[in-house]
C-alpha positions as a Markdown table, in Angstrom:
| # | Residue | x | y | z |
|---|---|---|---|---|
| 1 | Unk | 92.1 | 98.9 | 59.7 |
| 2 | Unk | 89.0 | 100.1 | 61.7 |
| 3 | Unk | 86.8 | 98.1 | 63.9 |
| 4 | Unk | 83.4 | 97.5 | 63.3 |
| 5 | Unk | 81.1 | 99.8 | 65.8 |
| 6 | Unk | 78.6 | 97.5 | 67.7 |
| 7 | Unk | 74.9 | 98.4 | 68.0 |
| 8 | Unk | 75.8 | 101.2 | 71.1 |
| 9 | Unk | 78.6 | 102.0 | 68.1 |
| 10 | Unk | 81.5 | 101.3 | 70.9 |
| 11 | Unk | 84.3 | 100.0 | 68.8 |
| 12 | Unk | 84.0 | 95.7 | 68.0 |
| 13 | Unk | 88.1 | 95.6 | 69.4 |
| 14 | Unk | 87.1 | 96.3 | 73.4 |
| 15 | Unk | 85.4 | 94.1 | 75.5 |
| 16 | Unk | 82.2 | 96.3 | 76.2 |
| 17 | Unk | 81.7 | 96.2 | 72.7 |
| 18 | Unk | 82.0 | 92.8 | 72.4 |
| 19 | Unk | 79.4 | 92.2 | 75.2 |
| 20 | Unk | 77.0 | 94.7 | 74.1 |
| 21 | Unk | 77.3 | 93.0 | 70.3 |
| 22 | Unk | 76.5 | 89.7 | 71.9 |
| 23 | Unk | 73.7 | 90.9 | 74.3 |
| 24 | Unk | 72.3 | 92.7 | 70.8 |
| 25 | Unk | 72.3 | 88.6 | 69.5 |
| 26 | Unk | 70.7 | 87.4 | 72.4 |
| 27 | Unk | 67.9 | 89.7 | 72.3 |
| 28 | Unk | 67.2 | 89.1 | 68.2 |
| 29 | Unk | 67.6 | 85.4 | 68.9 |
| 30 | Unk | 65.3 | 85.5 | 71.7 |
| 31 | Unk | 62.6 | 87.7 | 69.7 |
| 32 | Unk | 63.1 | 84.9 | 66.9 |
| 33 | Unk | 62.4 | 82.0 | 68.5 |
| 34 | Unk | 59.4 | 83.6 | 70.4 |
| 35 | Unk | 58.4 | 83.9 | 67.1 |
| 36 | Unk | 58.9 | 80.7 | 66.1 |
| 37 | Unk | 57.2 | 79.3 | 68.9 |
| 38 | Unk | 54.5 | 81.2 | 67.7 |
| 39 | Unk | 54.0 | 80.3 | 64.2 |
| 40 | Unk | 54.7 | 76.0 | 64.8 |
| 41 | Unk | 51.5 | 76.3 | 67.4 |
| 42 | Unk | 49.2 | 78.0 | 64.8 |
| 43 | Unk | 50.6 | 75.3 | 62.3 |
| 44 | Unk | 49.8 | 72.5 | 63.9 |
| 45 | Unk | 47.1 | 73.5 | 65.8 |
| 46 | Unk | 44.6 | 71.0 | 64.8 |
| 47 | Unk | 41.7 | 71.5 | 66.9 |
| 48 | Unk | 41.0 | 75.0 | 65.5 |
| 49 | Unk | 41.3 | 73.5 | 62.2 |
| 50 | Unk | 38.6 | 70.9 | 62.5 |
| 51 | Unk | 36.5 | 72.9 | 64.8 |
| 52 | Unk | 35.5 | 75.1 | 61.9 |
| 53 | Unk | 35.1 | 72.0 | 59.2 |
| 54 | Unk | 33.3 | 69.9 | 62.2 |
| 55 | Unk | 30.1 | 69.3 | 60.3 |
| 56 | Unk | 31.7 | 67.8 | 57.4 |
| 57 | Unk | 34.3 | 66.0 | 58.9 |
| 58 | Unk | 31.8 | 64.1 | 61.0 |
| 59 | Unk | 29.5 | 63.3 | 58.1 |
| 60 | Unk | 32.5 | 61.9 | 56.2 |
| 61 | Unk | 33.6 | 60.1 | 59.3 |
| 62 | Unk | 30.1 | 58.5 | 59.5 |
| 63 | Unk | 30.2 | 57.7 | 55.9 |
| 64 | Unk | 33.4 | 55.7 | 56.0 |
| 65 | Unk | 32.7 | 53.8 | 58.9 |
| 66 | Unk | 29.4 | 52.4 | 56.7 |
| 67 | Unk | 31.0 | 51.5 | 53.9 |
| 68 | Unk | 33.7 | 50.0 | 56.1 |
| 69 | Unk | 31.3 | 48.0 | 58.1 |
| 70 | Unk | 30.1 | 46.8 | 54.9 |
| 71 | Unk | 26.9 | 48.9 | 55.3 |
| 72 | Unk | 26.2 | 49.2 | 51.6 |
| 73 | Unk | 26.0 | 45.5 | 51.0 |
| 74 | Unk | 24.2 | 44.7 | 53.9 |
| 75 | Unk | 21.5 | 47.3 | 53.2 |
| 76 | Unk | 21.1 | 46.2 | 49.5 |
| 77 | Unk | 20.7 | 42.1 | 51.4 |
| 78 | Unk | 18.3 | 42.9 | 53.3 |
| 79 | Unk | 15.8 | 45.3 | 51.4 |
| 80 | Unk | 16.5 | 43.3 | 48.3 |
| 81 | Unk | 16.3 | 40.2 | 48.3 |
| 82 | Unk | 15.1 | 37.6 | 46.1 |
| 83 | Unk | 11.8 | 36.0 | 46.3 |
| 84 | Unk | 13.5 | 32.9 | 48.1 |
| 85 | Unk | 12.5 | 34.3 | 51.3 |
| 86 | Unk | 8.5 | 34.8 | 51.8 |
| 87 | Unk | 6.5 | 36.7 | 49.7 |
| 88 | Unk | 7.3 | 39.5 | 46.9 |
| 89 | Unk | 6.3 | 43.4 | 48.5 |
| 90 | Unk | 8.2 | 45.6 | 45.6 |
| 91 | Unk | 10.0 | 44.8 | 42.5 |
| 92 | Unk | 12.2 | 47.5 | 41.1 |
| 93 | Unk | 14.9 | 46.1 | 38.2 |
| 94 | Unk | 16.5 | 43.1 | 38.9 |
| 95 | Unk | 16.1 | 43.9 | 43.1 |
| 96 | Unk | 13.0 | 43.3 | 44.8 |
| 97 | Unk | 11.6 | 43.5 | 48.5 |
| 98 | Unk | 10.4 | 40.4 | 49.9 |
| 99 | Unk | 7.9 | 39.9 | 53.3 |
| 100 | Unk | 9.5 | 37.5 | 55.5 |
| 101 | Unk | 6.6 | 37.1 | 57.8 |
């Protein structure tokens, strides 16, 4: 039965092999999770992401807020109304835009 050489290829069975095996480990662990550190900031980096799609997402933030604010109705209320309130300006289907003096 022969031992397994470590990466200096000292035999696995002596002590300096053992410690250079596990400072081999240490140095690929440490490589990995420097790595790893690496790629979980790029991943979740979400400035950069919205920094290139700024335009839109500010249009589509303005658009939400309207229609959450009810902005759509409110509009339609006011620039059509019914002739219950003054006097008739513009009739266009069943909406029409009324002078309230």
């Amino acid at each position: 039965m022969s031992a397994t050489p470590s990466p200096t290829n000292q035999p696995m069975d002596t002590p300096a092999g053992l410690r250079d095996q596990i400072r081999h480990e240490r140095e690929e662990l440490a490589g990995a999770v420097e790595t790893l550190r690496t790629e979980i900031g790029e991943a979740t980096d979400l400035r950069g992401k919205l920094a290139a799609k700024l335009p839109l997402v500010a249009g589509g933030a303005l658009g939400a807020g309207f229609l959450l604010a009810g902005g759509v109705g409110a509009t339609m209320r006011l620039l059509a109304r019914r002739g219950r309130e003054g006097h008739e300006r513009l009739r266009w289907g069943r909406f029409s835009v009324v002078d309230r003096d």
